[in-house]
Residue, then its C-alpha position, 0 to 999 in steps of 0.5 A: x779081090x779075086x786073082x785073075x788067071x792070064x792064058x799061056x800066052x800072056x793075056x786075055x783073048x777077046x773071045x773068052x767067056x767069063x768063068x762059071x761061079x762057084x756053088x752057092x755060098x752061105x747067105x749072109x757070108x761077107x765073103x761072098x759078097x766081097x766076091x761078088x762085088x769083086x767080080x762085077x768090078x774086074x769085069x768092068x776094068x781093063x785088064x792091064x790095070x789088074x796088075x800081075x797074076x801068080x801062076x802054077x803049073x797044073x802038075x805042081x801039085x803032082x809033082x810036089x804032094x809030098x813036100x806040101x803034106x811034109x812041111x805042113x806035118x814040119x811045124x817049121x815056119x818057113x815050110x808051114x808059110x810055102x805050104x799054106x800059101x801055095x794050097x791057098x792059091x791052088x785052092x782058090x784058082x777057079x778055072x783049071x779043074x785038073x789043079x783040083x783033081x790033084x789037090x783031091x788025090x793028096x794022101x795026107x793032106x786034109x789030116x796034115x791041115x786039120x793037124x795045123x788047126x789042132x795045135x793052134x786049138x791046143x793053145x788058143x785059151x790062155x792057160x788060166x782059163x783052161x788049167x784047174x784052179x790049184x789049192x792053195x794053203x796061204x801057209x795055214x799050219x804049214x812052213x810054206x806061204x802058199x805060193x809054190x813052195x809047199x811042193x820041196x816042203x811036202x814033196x821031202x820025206x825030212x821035213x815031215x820028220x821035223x817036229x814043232x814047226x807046223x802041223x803033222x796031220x795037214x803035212x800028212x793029209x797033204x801027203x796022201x793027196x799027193x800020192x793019191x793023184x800019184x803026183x811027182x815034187x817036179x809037176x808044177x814044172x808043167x803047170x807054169x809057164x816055162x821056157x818054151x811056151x810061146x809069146x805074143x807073136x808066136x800065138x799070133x803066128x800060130x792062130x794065122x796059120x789055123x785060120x789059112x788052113x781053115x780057108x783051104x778047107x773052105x776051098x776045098x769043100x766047095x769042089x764036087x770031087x773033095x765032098x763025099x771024102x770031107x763029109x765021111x772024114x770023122x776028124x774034119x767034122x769033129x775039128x770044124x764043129x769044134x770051132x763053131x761051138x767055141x765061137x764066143x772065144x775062137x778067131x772070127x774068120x777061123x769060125x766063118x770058114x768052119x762054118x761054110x765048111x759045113x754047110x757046104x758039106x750038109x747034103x752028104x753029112x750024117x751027124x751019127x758019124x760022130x757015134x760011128x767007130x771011126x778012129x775020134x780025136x775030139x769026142x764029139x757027139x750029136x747033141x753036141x753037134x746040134x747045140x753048136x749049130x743051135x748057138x750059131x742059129x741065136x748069134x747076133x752075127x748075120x753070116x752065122x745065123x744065116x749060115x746057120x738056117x741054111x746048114x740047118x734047112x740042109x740037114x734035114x733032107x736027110x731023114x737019118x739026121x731027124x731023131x738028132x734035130x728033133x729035140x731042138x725043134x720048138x727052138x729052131x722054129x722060133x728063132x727062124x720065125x724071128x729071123x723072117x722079121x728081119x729087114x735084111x733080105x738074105x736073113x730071110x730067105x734063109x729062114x724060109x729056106x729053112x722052113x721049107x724043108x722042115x714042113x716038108x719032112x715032119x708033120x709036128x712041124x708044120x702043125x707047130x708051125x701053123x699055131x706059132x704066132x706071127x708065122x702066117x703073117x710074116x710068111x705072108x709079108x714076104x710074098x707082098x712085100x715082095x722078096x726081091x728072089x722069086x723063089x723065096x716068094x714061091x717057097x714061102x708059098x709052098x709053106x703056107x700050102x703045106x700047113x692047110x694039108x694038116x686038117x688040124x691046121x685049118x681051123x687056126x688058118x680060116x683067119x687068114x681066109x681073106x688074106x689068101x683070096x687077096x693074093x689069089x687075085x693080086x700075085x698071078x705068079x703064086x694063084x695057082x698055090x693060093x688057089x689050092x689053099x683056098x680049096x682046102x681050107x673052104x671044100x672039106x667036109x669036116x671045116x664046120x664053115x664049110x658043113x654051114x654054107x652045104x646046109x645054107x645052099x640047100 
């Protein structure tokens, strides 16, 4: 439930408005509607059963920038638990604006956060997934058995001088492999587990802390002044598409907030940031990018593959992401041509969301799109059923009227002609748009329907 702010002196006055929500969420995110149905039930309970409400001085930040970004950079528990928890709160607070200006203007500090997120990535694939298999000889021709021993036995000038107990050339060959990859007798020391590899309960630890440090970054993405620094920062782009490509093995929440990271961030975000010279820690690239968003776009998960339409609807407008999606369209077109037969509603408004701005920028979409099968027709269940948002209905319209401007498009939507007038006559809010169709697809000269009914007329 969302905390609620009590004024200096001690409660709610009678005459306070309700504050202003945030910037719209990614469809289908939980989050938002566990916020939502929050809200609308504090708004309807008295407020002496909200129980008690943290405060923070608005010049806490200010007075303590220095000693939040050094207990995050500390790695010590107690310091790393007070600096999640007082971000959290100071992140998530949603009336006092001065607080996010400050938390802003932090030197440091979204490096010192992305930092927390680095280390549980570091460790978060358990250890024999993540080393190279290690060859072993099971003792062939050889003193050792095979389960670690061969490295005293090769790693020892004298035991190779010992003749009669195993075989020279393996002990030589072995030998050269060795000093080929310049290993040391005292490398597998670094392979095993050792004494200060962390346990069940520290690797718990550790994933707790990335996952609050990811909500603080969620937070921050969602305040206008922290935007253009987020969506410029190369490190931060590289840590959350990380996360959202390894989203099969990687913490859920850890992954939705990455996730709504980015979409939060899309208008602003240019994908050859990643081929920039900016300092990478990560490597990651465009078609990596892209792929990542590609495997959230055909998850089963319903926040992930809303979000993910969204976030792709969003990078689209800006034309210098368009060589990187272009490669992917035939799949993103299908997929959100699946996702508009879902039954759930803010699938489908993402998806049409997300078609919208693609037919509007890219001509071979809106070809593609017009000869897809059962494009037309769920577009145009969307607007009969009718969606419960108006504006879905509109946009789906708009696409419909952007595939009948393509002359190569009419002959393959003449079928829908009937359809068309239908709703004409029956949806006053969209006859205008429909109206505009039906003149395109009937009025041109080179629709042979057309040249057919001139010739009729005379």
């Amino acid at each position: 439930m969302q905390k609620r702010d009590l004024n200096k002196s001690g409660g709610l006055s009678a005459g306070a408005t309700a504050p202003s929500a945030k910037r719209g969420r990614p469809f289908g995110s939980t989050a938002a509607n566990a916020a939502a149905a929050a809200s609308s039930a504090d708004s309807a309970a008295p407020s002496n059963l909200l129980g008690p409400s943290l405060q923070v001085h608005t010049s806490f930040a200010d007075q303590n920038n220095k000693r939040i970004v050094l207990a995050l950079q500390s790695g010590l528990k107690s310091e790393l638990t007070w600096a999640l928890n007082t971000l959290t709160m100071l992140s998530f607070k949603e009336k006092e604006d001065l607080r996010k200006e400050s938390l802003a203007k932090i030197p440091g500090l979204l490096d010192a956060l992305l930092q927390v997120i680095d280390d549980w990535r570091d460790i978060a694939l358990p250890k024999e997934l993540s080393k190279k298999p290690r060859v072993r000889t099971l003792g062939t021709n050889s003193l050792v058995t095979g389960f670690g021993n061969e490295y005293e036995v090769l790693g020892s000038s004298d035991n190779l001088k010992i003749s009669g107990l195993g075989s020279a050339s393996s002990a030589n060959e072995a030998l050269g492999q060795r000093n080929g990859t310049k290993a040391h007798p005292t490398e597998w020391w670094f392979d095993e587990d050792g004494l200060f590899n962390l346990d069940e309960e520290g690797r718990a630890e550790k994933q707790l802390c990335a996952v609050a440090a990811s909500n603080i970054i969620r937070n921050f993405s969602f305040m206008p002044e922290n935007e253009v620094i987020m969506a410029q920062h190369r490190h931060c782009l590289e840590t959350v598409f990380q996360c959202i490509e390894d989203h099969i093995t990687e913490d859920e929440e850890l992954v939705t907030n990455a996730l709504e990271t980015i979409v939060n961030l899309a208008p602003l975000l240019e994908l050859r940031t990643f081929s920039s010279s900016k300092l990478s820690y990560i490597k990651m690239t465009e078609k990596r990018a892209v792929q990542a968003i590609m495997g959230m776009l055909e998850s089963t998960v319903k926040a992930w593959h809303c979000a993910a339409a969204e976030l792709l609807g969003r990078l689209i407008i800006n034309q210098d992401n368009e060589p990187f999606l272009l490669p992917f369209f035939p799949q993103i077109r299908k997929r959100l041509v699946d996702l508009i037969s879902f039954p759930a509603i803010d699938a489908q408004a993402a998806a049409v969301g997300a078609l919208y701005n693609l037919a509007e920028v890219n001509m071979d979409c809106r070809l593609k799109l017009a000869n897809e099968r059962w494009a037309v027709d769920r577009l145009l269940k969307v607007i009969k059923m009718p969606h419960p948002v108006p504006e879905v209905c509109r946009k789906a319209a708009m696409i419909l009227e952007s595939l009948v401007s393509e002359p190569q498009s009419r002959t393959a939507l003449l079928m829908y002609e009937n359809a068309f007038a239908e709703l004409l006559f029956s949806e006053s809010r969209y006859a205008d748009t429909f109206a505009r169709i039906l003149y395109e697809l009937t009025s041109r000269p080179s629709n042979k329907f057309t040249v057919a009914r001139g010739v009729w007329g005379m």
